[in-house]
C-alpha positions in Angstrom: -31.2 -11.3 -44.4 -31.6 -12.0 -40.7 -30.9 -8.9 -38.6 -30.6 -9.2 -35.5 -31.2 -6.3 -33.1 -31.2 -6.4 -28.9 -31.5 -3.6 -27.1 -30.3 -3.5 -23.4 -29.3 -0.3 -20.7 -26.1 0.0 -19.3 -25.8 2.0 -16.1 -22.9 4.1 -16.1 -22.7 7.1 -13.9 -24.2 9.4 -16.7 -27.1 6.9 -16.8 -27.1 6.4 -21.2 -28.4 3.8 -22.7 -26.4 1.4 -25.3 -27.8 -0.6 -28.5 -26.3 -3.4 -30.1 -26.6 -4.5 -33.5 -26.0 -7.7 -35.1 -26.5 -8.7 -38.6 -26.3 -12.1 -39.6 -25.8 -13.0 -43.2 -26.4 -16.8 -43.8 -23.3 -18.2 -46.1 -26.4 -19.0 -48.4 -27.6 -15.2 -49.1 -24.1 -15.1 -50.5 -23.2 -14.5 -54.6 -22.6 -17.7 -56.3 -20.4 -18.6 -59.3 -20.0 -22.1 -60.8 -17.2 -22.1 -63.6 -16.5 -26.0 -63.7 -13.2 -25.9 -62.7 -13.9 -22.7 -60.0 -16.7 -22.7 -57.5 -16.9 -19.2 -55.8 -19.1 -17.8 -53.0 -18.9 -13.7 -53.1 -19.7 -12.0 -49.7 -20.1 -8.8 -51.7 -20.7 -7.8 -55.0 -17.9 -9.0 -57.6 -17.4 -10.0 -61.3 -20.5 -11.0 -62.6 -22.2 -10.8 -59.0 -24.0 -7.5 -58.3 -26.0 -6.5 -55.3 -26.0 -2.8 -54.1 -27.3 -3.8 -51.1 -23.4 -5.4 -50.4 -21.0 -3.6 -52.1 -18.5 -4.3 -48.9 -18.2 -3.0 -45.0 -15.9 -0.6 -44.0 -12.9 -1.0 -45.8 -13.3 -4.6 -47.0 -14.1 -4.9 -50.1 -14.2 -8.7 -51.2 -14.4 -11.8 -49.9 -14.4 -14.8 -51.4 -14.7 -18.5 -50.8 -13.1 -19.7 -54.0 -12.7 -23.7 -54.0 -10.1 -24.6 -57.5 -9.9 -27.7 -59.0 -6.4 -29.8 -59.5 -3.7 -28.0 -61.8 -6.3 -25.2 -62.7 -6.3 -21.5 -61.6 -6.4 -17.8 -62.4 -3.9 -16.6 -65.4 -1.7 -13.7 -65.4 -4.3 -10.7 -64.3 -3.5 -7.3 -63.3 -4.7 -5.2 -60.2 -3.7 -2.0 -58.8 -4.7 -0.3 -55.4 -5.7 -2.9 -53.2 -4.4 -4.8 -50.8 -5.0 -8.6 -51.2 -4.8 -11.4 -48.5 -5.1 -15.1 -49.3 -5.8 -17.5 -46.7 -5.4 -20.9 -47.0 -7.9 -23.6 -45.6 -7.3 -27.0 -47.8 -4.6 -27.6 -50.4 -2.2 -25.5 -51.9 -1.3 -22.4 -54.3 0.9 -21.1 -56.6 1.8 -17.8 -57.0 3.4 -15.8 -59.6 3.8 -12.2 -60.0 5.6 -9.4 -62.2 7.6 -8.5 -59.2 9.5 -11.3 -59.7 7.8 -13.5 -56.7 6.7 -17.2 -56.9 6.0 -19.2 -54.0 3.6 -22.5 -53.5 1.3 -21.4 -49.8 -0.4 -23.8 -48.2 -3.5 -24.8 -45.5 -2.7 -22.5 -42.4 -0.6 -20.1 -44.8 -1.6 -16.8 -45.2 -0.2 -14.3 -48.4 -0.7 -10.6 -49.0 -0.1 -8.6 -52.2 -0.4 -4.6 -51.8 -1.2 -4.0 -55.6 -0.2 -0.4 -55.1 0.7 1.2 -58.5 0.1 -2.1 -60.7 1.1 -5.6 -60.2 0.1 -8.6 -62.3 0.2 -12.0 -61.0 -1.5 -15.4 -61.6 -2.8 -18.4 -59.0 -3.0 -22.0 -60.1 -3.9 -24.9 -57.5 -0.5 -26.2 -57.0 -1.6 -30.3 -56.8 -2.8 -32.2 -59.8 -4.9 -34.5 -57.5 -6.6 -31.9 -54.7 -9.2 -29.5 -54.7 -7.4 -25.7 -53.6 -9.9 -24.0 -50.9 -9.2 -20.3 -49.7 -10.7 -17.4 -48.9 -9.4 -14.5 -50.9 -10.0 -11.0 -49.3 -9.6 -7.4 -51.0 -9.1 -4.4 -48.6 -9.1 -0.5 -49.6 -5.9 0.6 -48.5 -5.8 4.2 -47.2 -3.8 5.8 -50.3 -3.2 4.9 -53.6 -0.5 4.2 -55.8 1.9 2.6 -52.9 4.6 0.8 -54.5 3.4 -2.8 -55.1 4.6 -5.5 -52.3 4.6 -9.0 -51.7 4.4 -11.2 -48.1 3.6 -14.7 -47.0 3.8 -16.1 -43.8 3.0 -19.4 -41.9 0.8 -19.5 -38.7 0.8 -22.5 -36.9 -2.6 -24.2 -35.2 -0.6 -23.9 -32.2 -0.9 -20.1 -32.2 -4.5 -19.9 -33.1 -6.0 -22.6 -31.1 -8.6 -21.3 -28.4 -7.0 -18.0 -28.4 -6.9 -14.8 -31.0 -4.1 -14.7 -33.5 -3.3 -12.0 -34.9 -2.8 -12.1 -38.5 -2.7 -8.6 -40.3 -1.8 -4.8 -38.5 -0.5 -1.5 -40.1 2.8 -2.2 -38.2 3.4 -5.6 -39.3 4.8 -6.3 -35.7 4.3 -8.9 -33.5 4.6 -11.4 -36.7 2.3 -10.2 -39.1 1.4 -8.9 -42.3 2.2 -5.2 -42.8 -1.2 -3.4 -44.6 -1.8 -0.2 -45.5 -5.2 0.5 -43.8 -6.1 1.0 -40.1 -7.5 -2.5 -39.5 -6.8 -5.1 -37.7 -7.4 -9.1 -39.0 -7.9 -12.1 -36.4 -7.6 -15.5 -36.7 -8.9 -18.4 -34.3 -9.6 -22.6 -34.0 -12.2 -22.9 -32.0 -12.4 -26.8 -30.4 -15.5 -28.5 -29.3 -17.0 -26.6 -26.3 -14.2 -24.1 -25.9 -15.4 -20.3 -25.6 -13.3 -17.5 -26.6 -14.2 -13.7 -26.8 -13.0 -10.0 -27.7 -13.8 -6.6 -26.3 -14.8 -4.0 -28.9 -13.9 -0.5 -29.1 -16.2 2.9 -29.4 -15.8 3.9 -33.2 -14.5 0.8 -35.0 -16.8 -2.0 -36.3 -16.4 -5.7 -36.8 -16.8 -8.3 -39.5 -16.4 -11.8 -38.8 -16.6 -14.5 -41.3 -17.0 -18.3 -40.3 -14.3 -20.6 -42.3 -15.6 -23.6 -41.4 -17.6 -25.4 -38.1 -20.3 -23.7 -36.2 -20.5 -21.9 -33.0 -22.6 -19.5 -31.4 -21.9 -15.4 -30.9 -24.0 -14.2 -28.6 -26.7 -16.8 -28.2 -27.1 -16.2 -31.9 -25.6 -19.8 -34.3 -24.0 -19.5 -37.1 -22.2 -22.1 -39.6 -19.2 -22.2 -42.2 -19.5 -19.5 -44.6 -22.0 -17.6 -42.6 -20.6 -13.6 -41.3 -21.9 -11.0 -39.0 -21.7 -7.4 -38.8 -21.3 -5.8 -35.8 -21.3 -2.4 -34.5 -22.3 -0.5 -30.9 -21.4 -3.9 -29.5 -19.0 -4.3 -25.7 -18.2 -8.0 -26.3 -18.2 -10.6 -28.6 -18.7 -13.9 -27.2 -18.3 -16.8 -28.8 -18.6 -21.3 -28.4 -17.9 -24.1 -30.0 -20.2 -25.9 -31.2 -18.2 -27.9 -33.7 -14.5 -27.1 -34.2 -14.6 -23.9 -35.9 -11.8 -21.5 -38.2 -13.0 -17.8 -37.9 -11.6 -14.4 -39.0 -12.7 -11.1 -37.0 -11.9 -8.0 -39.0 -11.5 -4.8 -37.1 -12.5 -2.4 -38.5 -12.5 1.5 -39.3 -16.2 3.5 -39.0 
């Protein structure tokens, strides 16, 4: 693991210094699964994947990079409190669950599932010709047995081009998924050269996992599938190196 730690003084009337921390994890250090018809890349510790050293951040507890072969998927599996996002990058979906909900989400789609009290539910790659790329992420919700829920929406590249789009809130306003946790998740397409950035907040912490491209935060590069904790940090500052799809958790301490 590459940490990455700067140290720098602030001046503020009451003269304290501030430390920033950075740690990098290359998309490489991540858990690997081959099944033949599933590749998977585990961010933490999952299935047959163990490493104590990444059991999850905050309140995130999975993410995976899951890339499905045509007309294969996950059978009917159960889960119960957690709340489940999908995200979409290439390809399509289908969803079934014992709520009665079936729907086919595609690239630039984005589905959650609160499991809640129980909910069972199976994903198959909806195309018979195309591989089905995602990213599948599990979140600890703040109390258990909720009553089990289901949401997709659409985000366009319009609203996430250059600029922060906001994806997942406890409200649900402003066009987003309702979740049960006190987090915040961000979405962004980052062209060629163009520089975006976000102001951190004193006790929250941030997580933010590189889809695809490359780009530099903070001076520091980083490529598709690599992440980067961060905490005690006033800005994140990012560039386009190649176009570039990121999510930026915020997150609970």
């Amino acid at each position: 693991m590459q940490t990455v730690r700067l140290y720098y003084a602030i001046h503020r009337s009451i003269n304290l210094n501030k430390y920033i921390m950075i740690t990098i994890r290359k998309s490489e250090q991540r858990g690997y699964a081959e099944h033949g018809w599933l590749e998977s890349f585990h961010s933490f510790s999952f299935a047959e994947y163990y490493d104590a050293a990444h059991m999850g951040y905050s309140v995130l507890r999975v993410i995976n990079e899951d890339k499905i072969a045509a007309g294969m998927g996950f059978g009917l599996h159960p889960h119960r409190d957690m709340e489940i996002i999908t995200y979409m990058l290439e390809g399509e979906l289908r969803h079934q669950d014992s709520m009665g909900n079936g729907a086919v989400i595609r690239a630039g789609d984005v589905q959650y599932m609160c499991a809640g009290t129980g909910v069972r539910h199976s994903e198959f790659n909806a195309s018979t010709s195309y591989t089905a790329h995602l990213l599948q992420i599990w979140i600890l919700p703040s109390e258990n047995n909720l009553p089990p829920s289901y949401e997709d929406k659409s985000i366009s590249l319009e609203s996430k081009l250059n600029q922060w789009r906001l994806i997942a809130s406890p409200n649900g306003g402003a066009d987003t998924l309702k979740v049960h946790q006190n987090m915040q998740l961000y979405a962004t397409v980052l062209q060629v050269g163009k520089s975006l950035t976000y102001a951190t907040q004193e006790n929250r912490c941030y997580y933010l996992q590189v889809a695809r491209g490359s780009l530099t935060l903070n001076g520091m590069i980083l490529s598709a599938g690599d992440a980067a904790q961060v905490s005690d940090e006033q800005l994140l500052d990012m560039s386009a190196v190649l176009e570039s799809e990121v999510l930026l958790f915020d997150l609970p301490v």
